[in-house]
VOPA-254891 format. One line per 10 residues: number of its first residue (from 1); their letters; for each residue z, x, y of C-alpha. Coordinates in nm, 3 decimals, m for minus. Layout:
BEGIN
NUM) A) Z X Y  ...
END
This chain:
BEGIN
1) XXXXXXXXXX) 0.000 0.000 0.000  m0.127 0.152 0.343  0.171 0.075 0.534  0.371 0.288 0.784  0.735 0.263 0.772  0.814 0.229 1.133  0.983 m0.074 1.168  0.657 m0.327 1.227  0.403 m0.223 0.928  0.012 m0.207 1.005
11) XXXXXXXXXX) m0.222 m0.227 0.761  m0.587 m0.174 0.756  m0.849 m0.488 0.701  m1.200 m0.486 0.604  m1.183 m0.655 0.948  m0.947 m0.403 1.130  m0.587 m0.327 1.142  m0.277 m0.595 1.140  0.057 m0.542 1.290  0.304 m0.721 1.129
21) XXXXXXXXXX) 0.689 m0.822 1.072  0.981 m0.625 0.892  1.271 m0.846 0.841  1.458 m0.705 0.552  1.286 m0.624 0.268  0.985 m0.803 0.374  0.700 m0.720 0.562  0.546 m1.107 0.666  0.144 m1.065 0.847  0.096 m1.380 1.028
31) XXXXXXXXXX) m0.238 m1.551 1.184  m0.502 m1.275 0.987  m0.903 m1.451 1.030  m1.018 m1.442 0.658  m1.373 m1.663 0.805  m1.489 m1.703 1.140  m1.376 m1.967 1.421  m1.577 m2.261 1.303  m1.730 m2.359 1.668  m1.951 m2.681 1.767
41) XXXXXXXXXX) m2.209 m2.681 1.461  m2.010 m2.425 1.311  m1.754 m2.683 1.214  m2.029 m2.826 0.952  m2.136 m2.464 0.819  m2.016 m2.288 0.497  m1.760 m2.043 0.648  m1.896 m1.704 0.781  m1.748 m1.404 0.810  m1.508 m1.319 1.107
51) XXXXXXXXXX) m1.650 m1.060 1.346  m1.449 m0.697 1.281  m1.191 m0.620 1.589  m1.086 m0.303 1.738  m0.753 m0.167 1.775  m0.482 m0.367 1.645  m0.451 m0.678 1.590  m0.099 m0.858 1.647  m0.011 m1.056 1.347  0.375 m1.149 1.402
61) XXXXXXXXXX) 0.383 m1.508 1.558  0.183 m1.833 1.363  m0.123 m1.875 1.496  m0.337 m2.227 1.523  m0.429 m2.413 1.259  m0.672 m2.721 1.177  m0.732 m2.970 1.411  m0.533 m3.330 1.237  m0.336 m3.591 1.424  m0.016 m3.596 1.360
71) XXXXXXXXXX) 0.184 m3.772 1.001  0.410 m3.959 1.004  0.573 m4.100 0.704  0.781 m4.381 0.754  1.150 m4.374 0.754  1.169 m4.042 0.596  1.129 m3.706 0.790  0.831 m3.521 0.628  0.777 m3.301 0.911  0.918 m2.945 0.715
81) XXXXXXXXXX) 0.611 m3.032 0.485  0.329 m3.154 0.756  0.472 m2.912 1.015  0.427 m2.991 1.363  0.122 m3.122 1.435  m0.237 m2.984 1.541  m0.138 m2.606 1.748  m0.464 m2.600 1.969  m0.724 m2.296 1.870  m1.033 m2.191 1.702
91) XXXXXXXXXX) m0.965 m1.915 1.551  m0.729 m2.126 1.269  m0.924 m2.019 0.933  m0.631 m1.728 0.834  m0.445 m1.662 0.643  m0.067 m1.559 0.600  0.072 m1.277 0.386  0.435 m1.221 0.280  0.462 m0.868 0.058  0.769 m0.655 m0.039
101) XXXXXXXXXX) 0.842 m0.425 0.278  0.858 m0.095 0.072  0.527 m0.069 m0.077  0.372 0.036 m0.383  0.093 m0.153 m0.534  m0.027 m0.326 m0.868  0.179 m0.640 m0.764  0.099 m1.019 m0.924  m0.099 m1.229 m0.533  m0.026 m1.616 m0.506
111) XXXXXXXXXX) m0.246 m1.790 m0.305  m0.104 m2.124 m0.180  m0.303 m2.428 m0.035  m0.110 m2.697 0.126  m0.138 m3.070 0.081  m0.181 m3.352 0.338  m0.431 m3.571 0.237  m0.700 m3.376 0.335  m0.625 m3.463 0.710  m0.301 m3.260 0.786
121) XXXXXXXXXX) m0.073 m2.961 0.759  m0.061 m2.648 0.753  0.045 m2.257 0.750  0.303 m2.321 0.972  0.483 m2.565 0.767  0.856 m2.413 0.727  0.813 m2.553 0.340  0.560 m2.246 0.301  0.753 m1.941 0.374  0.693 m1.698 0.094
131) XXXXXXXXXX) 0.983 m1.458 0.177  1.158 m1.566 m0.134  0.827 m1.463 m0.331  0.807 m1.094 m0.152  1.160 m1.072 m0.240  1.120 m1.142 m0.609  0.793 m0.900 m0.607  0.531 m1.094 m0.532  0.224 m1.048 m0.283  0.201 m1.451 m0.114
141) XXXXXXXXXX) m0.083 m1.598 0.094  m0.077 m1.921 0.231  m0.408 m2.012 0.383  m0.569 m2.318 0.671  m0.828 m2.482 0.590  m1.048 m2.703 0.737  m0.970 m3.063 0.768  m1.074 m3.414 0.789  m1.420 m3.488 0.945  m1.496 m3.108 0.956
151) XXXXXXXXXX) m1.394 m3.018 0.604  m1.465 m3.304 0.407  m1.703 m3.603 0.589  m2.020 m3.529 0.303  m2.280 m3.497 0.620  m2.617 m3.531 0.550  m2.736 m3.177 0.653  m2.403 m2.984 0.620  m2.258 m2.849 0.277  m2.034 m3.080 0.114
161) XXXXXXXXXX) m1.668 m2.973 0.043  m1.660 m2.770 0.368  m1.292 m2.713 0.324  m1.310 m2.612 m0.040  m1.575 m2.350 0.038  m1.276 m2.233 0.324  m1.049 m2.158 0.021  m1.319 m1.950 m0.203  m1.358 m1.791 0.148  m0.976 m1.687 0.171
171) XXXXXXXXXX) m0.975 m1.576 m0.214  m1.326 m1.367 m0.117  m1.063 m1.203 0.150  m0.783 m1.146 m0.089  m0.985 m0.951 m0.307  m1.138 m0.739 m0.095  m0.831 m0.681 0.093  m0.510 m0.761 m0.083  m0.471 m0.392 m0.264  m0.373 m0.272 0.108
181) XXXXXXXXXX) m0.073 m0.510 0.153  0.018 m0.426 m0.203  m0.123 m0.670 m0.441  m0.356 m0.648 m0.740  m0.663 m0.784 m0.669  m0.698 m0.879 m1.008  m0.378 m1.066 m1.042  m0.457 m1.391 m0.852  m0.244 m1.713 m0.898  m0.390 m1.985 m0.711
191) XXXXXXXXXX) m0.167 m2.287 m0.656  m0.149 m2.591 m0.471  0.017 m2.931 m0.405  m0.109 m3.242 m0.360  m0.446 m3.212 m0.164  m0.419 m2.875 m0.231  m0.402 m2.930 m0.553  m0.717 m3.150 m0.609  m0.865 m2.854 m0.421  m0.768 m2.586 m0.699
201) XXXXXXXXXX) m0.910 m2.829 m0.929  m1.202 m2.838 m0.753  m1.200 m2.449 m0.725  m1.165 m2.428 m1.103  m1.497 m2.629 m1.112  m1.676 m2.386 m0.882  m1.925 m2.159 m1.013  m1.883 m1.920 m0.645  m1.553 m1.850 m0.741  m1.579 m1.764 m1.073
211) XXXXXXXXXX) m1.373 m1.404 m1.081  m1.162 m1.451 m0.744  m0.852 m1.550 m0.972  m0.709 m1.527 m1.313  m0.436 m1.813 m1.321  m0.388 m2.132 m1.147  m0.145 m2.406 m1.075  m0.198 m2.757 m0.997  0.098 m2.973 m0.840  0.058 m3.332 m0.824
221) XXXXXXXXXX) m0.292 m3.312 m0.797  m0.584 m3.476 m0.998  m0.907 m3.386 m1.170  m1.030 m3.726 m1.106  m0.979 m3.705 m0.748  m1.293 m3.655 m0.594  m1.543 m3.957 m0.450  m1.874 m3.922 m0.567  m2.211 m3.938 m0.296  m2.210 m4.290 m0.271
231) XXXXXXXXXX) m1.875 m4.368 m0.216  m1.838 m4.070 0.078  m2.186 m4.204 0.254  m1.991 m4.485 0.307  m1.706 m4.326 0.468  m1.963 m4.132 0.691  m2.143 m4.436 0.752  m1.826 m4.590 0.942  m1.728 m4.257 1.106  m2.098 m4.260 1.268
241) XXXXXXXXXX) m2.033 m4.580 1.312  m1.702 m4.514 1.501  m1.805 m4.197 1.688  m2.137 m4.448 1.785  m2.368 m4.166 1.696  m2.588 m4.107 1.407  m2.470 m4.031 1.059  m2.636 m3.649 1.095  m2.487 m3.324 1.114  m2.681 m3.249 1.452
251) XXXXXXXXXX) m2.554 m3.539 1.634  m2.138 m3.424 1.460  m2.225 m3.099 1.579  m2.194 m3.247 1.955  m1.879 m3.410 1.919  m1.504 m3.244 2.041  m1.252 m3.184 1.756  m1.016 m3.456 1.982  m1.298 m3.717 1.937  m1.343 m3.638 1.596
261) XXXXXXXXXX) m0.949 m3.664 1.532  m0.938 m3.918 1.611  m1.226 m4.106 1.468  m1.077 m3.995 1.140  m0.756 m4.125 1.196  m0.926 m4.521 1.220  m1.105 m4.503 0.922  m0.835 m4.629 0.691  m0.924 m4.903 0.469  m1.298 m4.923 0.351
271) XXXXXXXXXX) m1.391 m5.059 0.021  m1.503 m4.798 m0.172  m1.507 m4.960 m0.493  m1.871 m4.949 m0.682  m2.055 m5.050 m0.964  m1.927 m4.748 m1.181  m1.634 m4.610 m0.984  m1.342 m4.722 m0.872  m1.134 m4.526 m0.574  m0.978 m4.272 m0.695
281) XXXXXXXXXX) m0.728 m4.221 m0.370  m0.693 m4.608 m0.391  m0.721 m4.597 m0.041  m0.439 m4.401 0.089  m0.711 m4.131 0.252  m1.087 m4.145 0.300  m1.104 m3.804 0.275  m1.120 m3.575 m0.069  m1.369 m3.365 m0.281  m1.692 m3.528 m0.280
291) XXXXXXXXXX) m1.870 m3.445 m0.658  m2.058 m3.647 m0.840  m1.924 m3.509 m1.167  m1.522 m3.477 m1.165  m1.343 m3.131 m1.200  m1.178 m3.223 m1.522  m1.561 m3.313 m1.706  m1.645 m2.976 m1.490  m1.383 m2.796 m1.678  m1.444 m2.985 m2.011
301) XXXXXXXXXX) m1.769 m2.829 m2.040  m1.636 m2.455 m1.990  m1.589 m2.377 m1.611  m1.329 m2.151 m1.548  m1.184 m2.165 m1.970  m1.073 m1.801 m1.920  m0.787 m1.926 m1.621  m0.463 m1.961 m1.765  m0.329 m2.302 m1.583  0.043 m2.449 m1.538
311) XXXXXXXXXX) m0.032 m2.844 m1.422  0.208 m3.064 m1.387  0.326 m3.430 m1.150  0.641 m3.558 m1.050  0.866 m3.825 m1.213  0.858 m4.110 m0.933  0.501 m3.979 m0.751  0.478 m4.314 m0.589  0.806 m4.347 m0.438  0.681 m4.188 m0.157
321) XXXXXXXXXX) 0.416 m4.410 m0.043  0.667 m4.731 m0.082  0.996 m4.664 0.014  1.014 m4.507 0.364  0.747 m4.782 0.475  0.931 m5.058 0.358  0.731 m5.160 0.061  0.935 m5.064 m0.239  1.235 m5.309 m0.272  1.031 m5.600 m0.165
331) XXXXXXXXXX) 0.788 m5.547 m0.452  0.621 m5.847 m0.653  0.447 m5.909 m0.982  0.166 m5.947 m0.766  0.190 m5.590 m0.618  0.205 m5.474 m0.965  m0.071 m5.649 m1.060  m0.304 m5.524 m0.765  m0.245 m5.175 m0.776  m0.308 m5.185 m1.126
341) XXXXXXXXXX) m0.648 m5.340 m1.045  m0.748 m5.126 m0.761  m0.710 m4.806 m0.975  m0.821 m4.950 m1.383  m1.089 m5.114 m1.528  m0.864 m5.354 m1.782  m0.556 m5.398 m1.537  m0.386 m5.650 m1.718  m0.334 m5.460 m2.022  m0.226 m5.148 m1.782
351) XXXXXXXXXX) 0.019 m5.379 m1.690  0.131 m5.469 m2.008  0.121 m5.095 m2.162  0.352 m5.016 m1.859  0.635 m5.303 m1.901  0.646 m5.235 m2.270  0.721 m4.908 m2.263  0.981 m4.922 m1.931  1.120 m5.261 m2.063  1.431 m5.220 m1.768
361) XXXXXXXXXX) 1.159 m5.146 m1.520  1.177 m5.345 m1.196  0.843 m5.466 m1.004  0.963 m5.180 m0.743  0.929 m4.896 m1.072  0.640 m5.031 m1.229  0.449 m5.035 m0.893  0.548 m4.680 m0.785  0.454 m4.587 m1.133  0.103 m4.730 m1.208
371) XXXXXXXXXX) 0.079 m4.620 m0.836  0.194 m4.246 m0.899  0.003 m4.246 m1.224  m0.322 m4.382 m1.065  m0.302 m4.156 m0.759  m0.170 m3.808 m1.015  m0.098 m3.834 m1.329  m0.395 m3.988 m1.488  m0.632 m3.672 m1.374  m0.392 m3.447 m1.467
381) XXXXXXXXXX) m0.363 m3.558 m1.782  m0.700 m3.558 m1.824  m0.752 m3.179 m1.647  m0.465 m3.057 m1.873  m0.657 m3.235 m2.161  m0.995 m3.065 m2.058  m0.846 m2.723 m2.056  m0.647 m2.664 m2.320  m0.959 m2.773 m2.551  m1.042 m2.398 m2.495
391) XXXXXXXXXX) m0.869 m2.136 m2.679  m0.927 m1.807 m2.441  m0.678 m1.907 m2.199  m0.387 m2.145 m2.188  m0.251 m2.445 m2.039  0.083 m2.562 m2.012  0.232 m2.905 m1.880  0.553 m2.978 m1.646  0.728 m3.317 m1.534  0.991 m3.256 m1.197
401) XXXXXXXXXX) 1.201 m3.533 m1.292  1.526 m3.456 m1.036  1.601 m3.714 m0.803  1.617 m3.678 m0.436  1.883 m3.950 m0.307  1.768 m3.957 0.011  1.672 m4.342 0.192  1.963 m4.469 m0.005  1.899 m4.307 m0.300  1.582 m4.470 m0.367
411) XXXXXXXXXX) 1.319 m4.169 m0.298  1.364 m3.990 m0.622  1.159 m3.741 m0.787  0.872 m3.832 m0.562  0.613 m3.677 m0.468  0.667 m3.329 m0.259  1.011 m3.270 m0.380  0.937 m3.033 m0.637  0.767 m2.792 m0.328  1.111 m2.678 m0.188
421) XXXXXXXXXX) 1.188 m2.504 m0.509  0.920 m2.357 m0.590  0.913 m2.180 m0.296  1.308 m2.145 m0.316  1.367 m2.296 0.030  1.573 m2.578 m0.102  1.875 m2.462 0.141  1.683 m2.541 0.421  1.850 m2.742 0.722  1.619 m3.000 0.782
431) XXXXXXXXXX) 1.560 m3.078 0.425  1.885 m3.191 0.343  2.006 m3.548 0.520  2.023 m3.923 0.457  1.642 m3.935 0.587  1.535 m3.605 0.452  1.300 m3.469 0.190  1.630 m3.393 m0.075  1.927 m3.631 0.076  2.213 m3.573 0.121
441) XXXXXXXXXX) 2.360 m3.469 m0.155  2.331 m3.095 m0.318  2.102 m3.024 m0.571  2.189 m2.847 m0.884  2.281 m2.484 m0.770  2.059 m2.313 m1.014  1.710 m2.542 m1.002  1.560 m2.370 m0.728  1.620 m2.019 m0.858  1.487 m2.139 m1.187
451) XXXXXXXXXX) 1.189 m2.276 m1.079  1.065 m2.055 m0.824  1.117 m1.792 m1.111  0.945 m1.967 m1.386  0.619 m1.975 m1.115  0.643 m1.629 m1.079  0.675 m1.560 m1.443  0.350 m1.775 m1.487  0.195 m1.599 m1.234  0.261 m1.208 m1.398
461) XXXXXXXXXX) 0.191 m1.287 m1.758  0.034 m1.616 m1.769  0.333 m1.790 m1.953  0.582 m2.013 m1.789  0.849 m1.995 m2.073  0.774 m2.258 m2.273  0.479 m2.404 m2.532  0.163 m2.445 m2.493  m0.003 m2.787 m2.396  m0.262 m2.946 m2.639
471) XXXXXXXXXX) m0.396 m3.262 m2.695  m0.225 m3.288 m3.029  0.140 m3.217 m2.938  0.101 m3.229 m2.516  0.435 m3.017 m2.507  0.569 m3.056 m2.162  0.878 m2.939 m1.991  1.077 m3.204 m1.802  1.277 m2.994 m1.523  1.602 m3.187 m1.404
481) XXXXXXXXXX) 1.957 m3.036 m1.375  1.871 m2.914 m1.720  1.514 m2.821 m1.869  1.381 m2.985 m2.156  1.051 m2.964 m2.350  0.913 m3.275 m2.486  0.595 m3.352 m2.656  0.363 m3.601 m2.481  0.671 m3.749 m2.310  0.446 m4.048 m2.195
491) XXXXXXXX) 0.176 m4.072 m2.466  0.135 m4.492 m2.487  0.125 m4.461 m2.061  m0.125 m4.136 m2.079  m0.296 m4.343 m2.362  m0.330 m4.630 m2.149  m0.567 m4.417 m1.880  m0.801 m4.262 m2.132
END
């Protein structure tokens, strides 16, 4: 690792130097271009590279980041995991790197992309500090991407998946330039959550980055997420429509990132049901991949069988789009019935598979957990499934099943929760409260530690600790207070999706 030891370390880019942060035993390089500042037409281009600087180039405070309006969720403060809004600048496609202060080389790179629905968040999220992974040895990148109308409207004339081809951009970066800050460029874990998630599924079903990375994780995410052409022209048909311009990328090109903000932000609600498909986000976001085959068939049929991959969702997913708007405790048969036919073709016997095998289950739990299912678990079963058909590489299977009692204890092991210990951050301030991400209430002293050290573990030697998954057994470890593996822990619900 080319770093000095005075007390800020600089290290040398393809690009040009970076001065950095010591605090500790960590050196932490904030606001480093991996792409160039995607500018007026730019914003609808595959990512190009950033122009080399001289001298050297400050990288100790957060820099800007994608342009989104800001999320709010309800009753429940989410904004450790959205961050703080849209920080005004082009220059936003960088990344940040946390590495151990002391040097030496050789070490296991994570690359994290954050969710958001496609429309928001961030590197500057204080969920993503990775000064717990530097500590425990590991090289961390988190990484922007772009957003919304410029990184995922499918424009007729612009490359689809804009903010996809931003991430293969940032892992292009890491290998050419990780070795310098320490890291083996042929040790790459990517992960992701949510959004970010659906995007490393996506990643694992592109042929350009074939090479860039060796393992992967996928949090709450789906390989069934993505819209295919004819459901995103319609969501570009009513953006046009909004922006009153033309549904081309030469009349996008003219519009400001405010206009186009905000454009994005009134496009909730359109029917994209079809023929074949239903919606796969059941329209919590227009916005995701747009492919007209899914990851998980992508991945079925070979692409990227040589990445090891640890996939897993959350207990009570759904929680989190009920309960802090209002919309869990109030729930009805009917509720349960519609979500189960917005997101299944035979919804009445998804229904029925559900209440027979949670016979206590309230309208509230079966709700949140076709919801949860529909929305994560489903294409993750299904990627898992896909993956561990081939034998080079394996796949193992995880369930975060600790509850959060925050809202009253009703939020549970919903979705997001799992994030603060993986990154070991679960002592944060603002995280803990009666309206916060984990309550008020402690969580078990060790399950943080644990975690965060069983991703690391995946990420040196490509197993987690436990057994593989397979479509046979589908071992899976349920992570509570205590750890547990169980075999296809929800086979007659998994069953049900198939």
């Amino acid at each position: 690792m080319t770093v000095n030891h005075h007390p800020d370390p600089i290290v040398t880019t393809a690009q040009g130097a970076v001065r950095g942060l010591r605090r500790g035993d960590t050196a932490t390089f904030l606001n480093i271009p991996y792409a160039a500042p995607p500018r007026g037409a730019g914003r609808f281009a595959p990512p190009q590279p950033h122009e080399p600087w001289d001298g050297v180039r400050d990288a100790t405070v957060p820099g800007p980041n994608a342009p989104q309006s800001e999320r709010k969720l309800g009753s429940v403060d989410m904004s450790p995991y959205f961050g703080t809004g849209w920080s005004r600048g082009e220059d936003y496609l960088t990344v940040n790197v946390w590495t151990p202060a002391a040097g030496g080389g050789d070490l296991p790179v994570m690359v994290f992309v954050h969710g958001g629905g496609f429309v928001a968040g961030s590197t500057r999220s204080a969920m993503y500090d990775g000064s717990a992974f530097a500590r425990d040895g590991v090289v961390l990148v988190t990484l922007n991407y772009r957003l919304g109308i410029a990184g995922f409207l499918d424009i007729p004339g612009a490359p689809a998946n804009r903010g996809l081809l931003d991430v293969v951009a940032a892992l292009r970066w890491v290998r050419e330039n990780i070795a310098a800050f320490g890291g083996d460029p042929h040790n790459v874990t990517l992960f992701g959550q949510s959004a970010g998630a659906t995007i490393v599924g996506g990643v694992l079903a592109t042929t350009e980055a074939t090479g860039l990375f060796r393992r992967a994780i996928v949090q709450s995410g789906s390989g069934l997420g993505a819209f295919t052409t004819e459901q995103a022209a319609r969501v570009t048909k009513a953006a046009a429509e909004t922006l009153g311009i033309e549904p081309h990328v030469d009349a996008f090109a003219d519009i400001s990132d405010d206009r186009l903000v905000e454009a994005a932000s009134r496009l909730a609600g359109i029917d994209l049901q079809t023929e074949s498909h239903s919606d796969p986000l059941i329209g919590l976001s227009p916005f995701s991949l747009v492919l007209d085959t899914q990851p998980a068939e992508s991945v079925a049929a070979g692409l990227s069988s040589d990445i090891d991959l640890l996939i897993g969702t959350n207990a009570e997913e759904g929680n989190l789009y009920l309960v802090p708007v209002g919309k869990y405790s109030t729930s009805t048969a009917a509720d349960v019935d519609d979500v189960a036919a917005r997101s299944h073709p035979d919804p009445a016997r998804l229904v029925e598979t559900y209440r027979k095998s949670r016979p206590e289950a309230s309208f509230a739990e079966l709700r949140s957990a076709i919801m949860g299912d529909a929305l994560f678990g489903a294409g993750s079963w299904v990627l898992a499934g896909a993956h561990a058909v081939h034998p080079e590489s394996a796949t193992y299977a995880y369930e975060f099943a600790w509850r959060s009692h925050s809202l009253d204890g009703e939020l549970g092991a919903t979705h997001a929760v799992e994030l603060p210990f993986v990154f070991d951050l679960a002592h944060l301030p603002q995280l803990h409260g009666p309206a916060a991400l984990l309550g008020p209430d402690k969580p078990p002293a060790d399950l943080a530690a644990r975690m965060h050290e069983t991703w690391i573990r995946f990420a040196r030697t490509g197993d987690p600790g436990w057994d593989p998954y397979d479509d046979e057994r589908g071992a899976t470890m349920r992570i509570d207070a205590e750890w547990t593996q169980v075999d296809d822990p929800r086979g007659q619900e998994r069953q049900a999706w198939s």
